[in-house]
C-alpha positions, 0 to 999 in steps of 0.5 A: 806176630811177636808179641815181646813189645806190645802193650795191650789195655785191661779192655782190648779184648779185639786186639788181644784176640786178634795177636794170641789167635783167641775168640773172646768167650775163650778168654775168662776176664780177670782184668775186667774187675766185673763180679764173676756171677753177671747179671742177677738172674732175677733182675733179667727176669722182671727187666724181661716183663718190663720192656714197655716202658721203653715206650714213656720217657723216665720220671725226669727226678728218678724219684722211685730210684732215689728213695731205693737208693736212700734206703740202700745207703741209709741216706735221705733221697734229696742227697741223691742224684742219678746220672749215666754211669759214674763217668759223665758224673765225675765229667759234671762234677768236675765242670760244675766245681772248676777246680784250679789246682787238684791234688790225686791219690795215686796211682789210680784210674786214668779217667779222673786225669782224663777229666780234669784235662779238659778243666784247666785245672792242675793236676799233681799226684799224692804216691801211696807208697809201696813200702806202706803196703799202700796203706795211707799216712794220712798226717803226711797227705793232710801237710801236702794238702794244706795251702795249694790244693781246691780239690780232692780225688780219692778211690776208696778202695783204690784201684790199682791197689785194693787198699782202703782207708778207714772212715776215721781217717776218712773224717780227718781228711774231710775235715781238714779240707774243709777247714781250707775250702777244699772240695772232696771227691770219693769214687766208691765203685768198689766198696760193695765188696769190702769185708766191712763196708761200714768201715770204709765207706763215706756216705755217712760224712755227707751229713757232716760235710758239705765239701764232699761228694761219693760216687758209686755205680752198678758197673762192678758190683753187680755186673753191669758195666752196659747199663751205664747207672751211676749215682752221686750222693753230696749234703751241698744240696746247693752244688747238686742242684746246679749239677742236676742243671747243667745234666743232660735230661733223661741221661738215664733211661727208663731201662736203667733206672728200673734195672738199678732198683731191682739189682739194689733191692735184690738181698739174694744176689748181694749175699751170695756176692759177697759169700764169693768175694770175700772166700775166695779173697781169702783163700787166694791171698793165703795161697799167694803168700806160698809163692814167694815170686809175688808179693802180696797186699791187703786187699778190700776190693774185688781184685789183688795187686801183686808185686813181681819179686823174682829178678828177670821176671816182668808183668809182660811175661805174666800177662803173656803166660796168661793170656796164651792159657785164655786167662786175662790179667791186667799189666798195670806197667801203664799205671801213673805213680806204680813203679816196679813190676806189678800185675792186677786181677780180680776174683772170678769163679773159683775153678777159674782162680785155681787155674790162675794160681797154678800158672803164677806159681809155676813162673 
């Protein structure tokens, strides 16, 4: 079957299988942005002696989860609410606020779109630019801002791009909307694996501020995209509790609410991720600059966003070289806002980078 037109998602590992004749424990999965170490091995073994409260339904206030979280965000636990993955929280979110005209830091994951269709709401897009590195102006983002917009999305650090912005900036653009009634959304899904989480991360701007709400998960961090454990954290104790009405009751389960306390608590897994992350980030990063195929930028997630720079070369033949080698990166051609030839992927086990790195430098 040709595979010169086809375009395949980060996530399609059927019909990738299926095209390159692959089995999917063959393919080591550098578009999936999934810390590489999985699921903590001591989390596996308390959650193993734990299957009877499967048998009663969870505390309908998560109340245990909430002050493991409080503890772990430095954050008072009424600030907190629970819910099914990050997902159905940008759904209530969304619902619960009813924006009219949105304005997104693009280019950025398609579920906030997604959302925001069912709304009603407008949507426009706010381009990082290339030629910044993607690094935000924030003067000229607050004059876009200023009189057209009710809400705010952020991914901080972005997806696509690894980039982050600082939480100074991060204050100024927080403020500025809510000196014009508008309401912020922070999805901080990567932040975990910053090099200095203090230096980017909001959660401290909700004491401030009650025009913002953070959204962070389990799914990337701590490798556990099937548990399906997010949690908002907002000061506008007033808008949670009408988001926490309008919830499904028990949307997580007592598993789950479990499981997030024993990964948030589990100190040993935390270092050793982020000892990986941020080495090999590094390393990586220092290697590619050798190549001058790719261009590279500065990067505060889990993943590096390459731009293609060698003339007849595009992300689909990176993305194939690749792939036939069982290595799944991610063609970011589907990508709003990222103009050029762009491919994604994430920091795996370092014999894994390695083999990586040798087929990008021999293109």
């Amino acid at each position: 079957m040709s595979t010169a037109k086809m375009f395949f998602h980060g996530s399609d590992i059927e019909k990738i299988c299926e095209v390159y004749q692959l089995k999917s424990e063959e393919i080591v999965k550098f578009g999936a942005n999934v810390n590489p170490l999985g699921l903590s091995e001591h989390v596996k073994e308390q959650l193993a002696g734990r299957l009877d409260i499967l048998s009663s339904y969870p505390d309908r206030n998560y109340t245990s989860l909430r002050s493991t979280i409080s503890e772990y965000c430095n954050i008072p636990a009424e600030f907190i609410l629970p819910g099914n993955g990050s997902s159905e929280l940008i759904a209530l979110l969304i619902q619960q606020r009813n924006p009219k005209h949105t304005l997104i830091l693009g280019p950025t994951y398609s579920e906030y779109s997604r959302e925001l269709s069912f709304s009603g709401s407008t949507q426009e897009y706010y381009h990082l630019r290339e030629e910044d590195n993607f690094v935000l102006d924030v003067d000229d983002f607050c004059r876009t801002l200023d009189g057209k917009y009710d809400f705010l999305i952020l991914c901080n650090p972005n997806n696509p791009t690894s980039s982050a912005i600082n939480i100074n900036d991060l204050r100024r653009i927080v403020s500025f909307c809510n000196e014009r009634n508008i309401f912020v959304m922070i999805d901080e899904t990567y932040v975990e694996f910053a090099p200095d989480i203090n230096e980017i991360t909001a959660v401290s701007l909700t004491r401030e501020f009650t025009n913002l709400m953070i959204l962070r998960g389990v799914s990337k961090f701590y490798a556990a995209p099937g548990m399906r454990l997010g949690y908002g954290i907002t000061g506008n104790l007033e808008f949670l509790k009408k988001m926490k009405e309008k919830q499904v009751p028990w949307s997580l389960n007592s598993l789950g609410a479990l499981a997030g306390e024993l990964m948030l608590q589990d100190k040993t897994y935390i270092r050793q991720t982020r000892d990986l992350i941020l080495s090999e980030r590094t390393r990586l990063l220092k290697a590619l600059e050798n190549i001058p195929t790719y261009k590279t930028y500065p990067a505060y997630a889990n993943f590096l966003l390459l731009k293609i720079q060698k003339p007849g070369l595009t992300s689909r033949d990176v993305f194939d070289a690749c792939i036939r080698q069982g290595l799944m990166i991610r063609d970011c051609s589907s990508f709003e806002c990222l103009d050029g030839e762009y491919i994604r992927f994430c920091i795996m086990h370092p014999q894994d980078n390695t083999r990586l790195l040798h087929i990008l430098e021999s293109l």
